[in-house]
BAKOL-930829 format. One record per residue (C-alpha): residue number from 0; x, y, z; residue in one letter. Coordinates in steps of 0.5 Angstrom, whole numbers. Example, Ala and Ser with C-alpha at 12.3 -4.5 7.8 and 13.67 -1.06 7.14 Angstrom:
// BAKOL-930829
{0 {25 -9 16} A}
{1 {27 -2 14} S}
END
This chain:
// BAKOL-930829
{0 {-33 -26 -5} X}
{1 {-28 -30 -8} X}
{2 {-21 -27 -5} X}
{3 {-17 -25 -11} X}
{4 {-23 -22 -14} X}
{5 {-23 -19 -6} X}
{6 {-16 -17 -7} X}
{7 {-16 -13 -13} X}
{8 {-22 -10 -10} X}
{9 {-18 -7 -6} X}
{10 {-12 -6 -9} X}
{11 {-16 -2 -14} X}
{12 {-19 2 -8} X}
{13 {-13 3 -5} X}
{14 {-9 5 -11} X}
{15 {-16 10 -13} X}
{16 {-15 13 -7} X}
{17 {-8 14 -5} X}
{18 {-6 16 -12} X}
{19 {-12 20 -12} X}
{20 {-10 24 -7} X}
{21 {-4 26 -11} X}
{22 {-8 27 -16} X}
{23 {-11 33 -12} X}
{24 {-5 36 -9} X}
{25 {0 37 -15} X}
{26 {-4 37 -21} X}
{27 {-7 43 -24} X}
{28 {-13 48 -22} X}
{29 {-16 42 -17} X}
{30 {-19 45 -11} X}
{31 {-14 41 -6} X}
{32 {-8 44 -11} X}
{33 {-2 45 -7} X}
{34 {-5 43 -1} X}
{35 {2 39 1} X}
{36 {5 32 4} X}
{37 {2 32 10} X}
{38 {-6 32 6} X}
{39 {-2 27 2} X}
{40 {0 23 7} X}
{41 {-7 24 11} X}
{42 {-10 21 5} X}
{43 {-6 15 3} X}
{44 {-8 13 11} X}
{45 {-14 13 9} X}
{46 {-13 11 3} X}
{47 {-10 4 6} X}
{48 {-17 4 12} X}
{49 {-22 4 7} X}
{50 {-19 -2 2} X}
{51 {-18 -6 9} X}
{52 {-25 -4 11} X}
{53 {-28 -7 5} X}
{54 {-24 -14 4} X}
{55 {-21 -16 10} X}
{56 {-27 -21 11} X}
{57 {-26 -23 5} X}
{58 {-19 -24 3} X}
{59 {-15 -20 9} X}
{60 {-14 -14 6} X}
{61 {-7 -17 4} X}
{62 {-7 -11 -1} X}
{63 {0 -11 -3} X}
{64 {5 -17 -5} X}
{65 {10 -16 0} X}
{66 {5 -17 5} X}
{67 {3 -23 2} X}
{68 {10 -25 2} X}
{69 {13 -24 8} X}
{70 {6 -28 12} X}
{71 {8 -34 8} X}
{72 {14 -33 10} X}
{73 {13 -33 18} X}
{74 {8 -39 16} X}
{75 {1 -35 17} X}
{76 {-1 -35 9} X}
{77 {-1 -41 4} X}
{78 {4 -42 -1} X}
{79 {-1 -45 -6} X}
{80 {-4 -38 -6} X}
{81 {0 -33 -7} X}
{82 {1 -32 -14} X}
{83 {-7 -31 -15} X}
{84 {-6 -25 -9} X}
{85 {0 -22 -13} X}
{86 {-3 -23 -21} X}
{87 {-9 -20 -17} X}
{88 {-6 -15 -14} X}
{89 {-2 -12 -19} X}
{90 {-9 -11 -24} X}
{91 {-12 -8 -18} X}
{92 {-6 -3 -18} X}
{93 {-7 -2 -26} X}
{94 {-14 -1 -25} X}
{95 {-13 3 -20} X}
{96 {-8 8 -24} X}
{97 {-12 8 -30} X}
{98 {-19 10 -25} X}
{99 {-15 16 -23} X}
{100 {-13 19 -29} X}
{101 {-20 18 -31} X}
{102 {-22 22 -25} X}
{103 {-18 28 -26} X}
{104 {-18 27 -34} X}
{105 {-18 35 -34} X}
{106 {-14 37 -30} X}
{107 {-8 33 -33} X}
{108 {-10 36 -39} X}
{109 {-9 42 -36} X}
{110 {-2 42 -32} X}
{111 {5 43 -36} X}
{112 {9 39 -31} X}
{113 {10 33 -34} X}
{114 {14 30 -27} X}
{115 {7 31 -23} X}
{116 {3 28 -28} X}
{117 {9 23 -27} X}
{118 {8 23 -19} X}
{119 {0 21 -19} X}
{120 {2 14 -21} X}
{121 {8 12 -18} X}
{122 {13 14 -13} X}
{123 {20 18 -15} X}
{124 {26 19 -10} X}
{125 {27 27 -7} X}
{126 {36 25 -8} X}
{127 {37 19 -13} X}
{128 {41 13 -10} X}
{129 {40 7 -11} X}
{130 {43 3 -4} X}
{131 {40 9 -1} X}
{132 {33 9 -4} X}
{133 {32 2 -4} X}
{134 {34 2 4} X}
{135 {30 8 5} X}
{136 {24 2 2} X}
{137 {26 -4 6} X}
{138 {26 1 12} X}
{139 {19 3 11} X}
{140 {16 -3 9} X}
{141 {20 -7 16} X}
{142 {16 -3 20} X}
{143 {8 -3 16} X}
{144 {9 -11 16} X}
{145 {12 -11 23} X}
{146 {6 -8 26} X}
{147 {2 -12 22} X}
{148 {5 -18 24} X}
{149 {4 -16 32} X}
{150 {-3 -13 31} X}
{151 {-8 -17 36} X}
{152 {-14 -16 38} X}
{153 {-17 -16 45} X}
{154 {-19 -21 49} X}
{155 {-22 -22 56} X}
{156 {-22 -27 61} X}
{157 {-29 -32 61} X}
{158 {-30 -38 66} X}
{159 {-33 -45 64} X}
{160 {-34 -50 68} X}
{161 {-29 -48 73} X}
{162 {-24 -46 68} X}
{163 {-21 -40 65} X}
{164 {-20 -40 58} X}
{165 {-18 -32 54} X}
{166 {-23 -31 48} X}
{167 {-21 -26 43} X}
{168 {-26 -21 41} X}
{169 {-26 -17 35} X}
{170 {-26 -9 33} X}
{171 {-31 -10 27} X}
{172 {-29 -4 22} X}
{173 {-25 0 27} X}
{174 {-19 -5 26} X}
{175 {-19 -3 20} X}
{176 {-16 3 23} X}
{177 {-10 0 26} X}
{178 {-7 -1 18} X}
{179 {-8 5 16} X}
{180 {-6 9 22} X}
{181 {2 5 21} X}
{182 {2 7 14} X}
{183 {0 15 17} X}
{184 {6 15 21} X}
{185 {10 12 15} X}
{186 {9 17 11} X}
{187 {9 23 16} X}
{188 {15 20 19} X}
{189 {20 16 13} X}
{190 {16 18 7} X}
{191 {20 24 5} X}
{192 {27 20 2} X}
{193 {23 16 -4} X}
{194 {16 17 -3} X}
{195 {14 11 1} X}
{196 {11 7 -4} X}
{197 {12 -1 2} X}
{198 {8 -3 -4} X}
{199 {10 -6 -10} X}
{200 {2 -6 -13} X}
{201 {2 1 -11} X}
{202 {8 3 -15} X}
{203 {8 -2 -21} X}
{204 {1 -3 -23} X}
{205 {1 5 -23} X}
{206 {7 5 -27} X}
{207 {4 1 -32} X}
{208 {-2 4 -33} X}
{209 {2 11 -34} X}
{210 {6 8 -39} X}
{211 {0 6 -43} X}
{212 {-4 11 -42} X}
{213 {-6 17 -47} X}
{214 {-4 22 -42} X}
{215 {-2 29 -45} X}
{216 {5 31 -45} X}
{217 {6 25 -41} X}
{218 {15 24 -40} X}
{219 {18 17 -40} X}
{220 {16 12 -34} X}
{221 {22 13 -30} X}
{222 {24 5 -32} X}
{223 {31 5 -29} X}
{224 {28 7 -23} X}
{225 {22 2 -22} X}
{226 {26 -4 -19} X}
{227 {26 -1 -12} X}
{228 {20 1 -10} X}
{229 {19 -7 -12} X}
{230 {25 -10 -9} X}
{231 {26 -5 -3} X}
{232 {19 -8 -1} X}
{233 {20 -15 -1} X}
{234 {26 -14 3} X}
{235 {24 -10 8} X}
{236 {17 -15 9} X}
{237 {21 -21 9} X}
{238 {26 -19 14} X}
{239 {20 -16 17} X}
{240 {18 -24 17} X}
{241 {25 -27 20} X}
{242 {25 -22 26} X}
{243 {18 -24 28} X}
{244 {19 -30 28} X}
{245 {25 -30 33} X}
{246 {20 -26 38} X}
{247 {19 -32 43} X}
{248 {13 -34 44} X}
{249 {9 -32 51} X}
END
């Protein structure tokens, strides 16, 4: 598979899953109706497990711009490649928000509240503040590029020739756990001050979407805030990139 086509793939998965999710949880008269954050968080884990699973022989399951920034930044990804990761990105997130409105169709025309129709497709903070909502992103971000930049996989010891060498061995689909897992305890843990979007395809494809769609009694598309969950990200992943960059080698 071509790893663009990949990448949208799995941005538009990702962005089905996760905000569909929040669909289920705060739109009206579904049957995971007010069932709460840690379902929410559970499910954009997994959200995140399934979108790996599907592209990363493909692409790497980049999924998100600033984590395709920062590995270029630490020297792990081409330059070359990165405005056709990002492009494909941000239509997968658009895809993906517009899939989830077609998914639960009914049950927004059905809800009153215009701001949880809203929160189906991008992330608002719980107190407004600029420097401490795009602190509360950078963070968030930091710590989901920072482990995936350390993730490793096993390795044991083989003999040849009277010389021991360390081969890696693979974890197949179960190391598509790993990510989603991080992404777990993020939004268990962080996620209770913006939202965590730690993806700028995640917010502002959805964004997009809400602002284009038909959506009945939908509000505005909360522009003024929509540079954060896009700038914080990329801050926090590209500091991310710097601090594994000074780790000393082993």
């Amino acid at each position: 598979m071509n790893p663009y086509i990949a990448e949208l793939i799995g941005t538009t998965i990702l962005v089905l899953l996760g905000n569909g999710v929040v669909a289920n949880v705060v739109l009206a008269n579904t049957k995971g109706h007010d069932s709460g954050w840690v379902v929410i968080t559970l499910g954009w884990g997994f959200a995140v497990y399934t979108a790996v699973l599907c592209v990363a022989e493909y692409s790497g399951a980049h999924i998100n711009p600033a984590v395709t920034i920062s590995l270029a930044v630490a020297r792990l990804f081409a330059w070359n490649l990165v405005p056709g990761y990002l492009a494909a990105q941000m239509a997968g997130g658009i895809l993906g928000g517009t899939l989830v409105y077609l998914v639960y169709r009914v049950h927004y025309a059905a809800t009153e509240n215009p701001d949880s129709k809203l929160a189906t497709f991008c992330t608002s903070p719980a107190i407004r503040g600029v420097a401490d909502n795009l602190f509360s992103e950078a963070v968030g971000t930091f710590v989901l590029v920072f482990a995936v930049l350390l993730t490793s996989n096993p390795t044991f010891q083989i003999s040849t020739a009277g010389s021991t060498e360390p081969v890696e061995v693979g974890l197949g689909s179960i190391g598509a756990l790993r990510v989603g897992f991080v992404v777990l305890t993020i939004g268990l843990c962080l996620g209770g001050t913006t939202g965590y979007a730690i993806n700028p395809a995640r917010d502002l494809g959805p964004r997009i979407a809400h602002a284009l769609l038909p959506i009945p009694g939908k509000r505005d598309s909360d522009w003024s805030y929509a540079w954060i969950p896009v700038v914080g990200p990329l801050i926090g992943g590209i500091a991310a990139a710097f601090a594994f960059m000074a780790i000393p080698a082993p």
